[in-house]
Each structure stands twice: as structure tokens, then as C-alpha cells.
C-alpha positions, 0 to 999 in steps of 0.5 A: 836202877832204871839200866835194869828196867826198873823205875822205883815203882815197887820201892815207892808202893813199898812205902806208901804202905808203911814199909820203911825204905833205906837207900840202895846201894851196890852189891854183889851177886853171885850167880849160882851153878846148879850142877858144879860142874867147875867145882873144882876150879874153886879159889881160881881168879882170873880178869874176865870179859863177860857179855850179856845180850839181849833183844834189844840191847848188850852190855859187857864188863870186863874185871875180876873173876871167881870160881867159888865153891857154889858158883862164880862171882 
């Protein structure tokens, strides 16, 4: 995934030492909110702008949004 700073380095020592690799595929990831404090919004979905910045770059996306139980996704 080099759009996450990553060049396969890990993926390729990971089988030069035997490990079997499957290919990669998309998944999702949920991101965990430690105190709750939208627990109950839990089962609301909404579409969503998020945008993430950084040093030097940002990237944005805009799609489907859940309030769960644990947390967003």
C-alpha cells in the first residue's frame, strides 16, 4: 500500500523467511472510541465527509458513516 507509506518490505522479509503470503485485499477498519461517548448514536448512519491531514499531505473521502456500539466505521 505505498498511499500509507508502505513499500512491501515486511510483506517480502515475511516470506523470505518461510512465512506463506496470501494476496492483500481491502477491508475495513473500524476505529474504536475508548470512552463511548456516542454510544448512544449506535445504529445511526449518516453520509459523511472526513478528512485527515498531516505534515505533508491530506487526503479526504466522503461516503457511508456508522455509529456502532465500540465506535465508528
Amino acid at each position: 500500500m505505498p498511499k500509507t507509506g508502505s513499500d512491501g518490505f515486511g510483506l517480502r522479509m515475511a516470506e523470505r523467511l518461510g512465512h506463506t503470503i496470501r494476496p492483500t485485499y481491502a477491508a475495513l477498519t473500524p476505529l474504536l472510541d475508548a470512552d463511548g461517548r456516542h454510544a448512544d448514536l449506535s445504529g445511526l448512519s449518516l453520509t459523511a465527509r472526513l478528512r485527515a491531514t498531516g505534515k505533508r499531505a491530506h487526503n479526504t473521502a466522503r461516503g457511508g458513516f456508522l455509529f456502532t456500539h465500540r465506535g465508528y466505521s
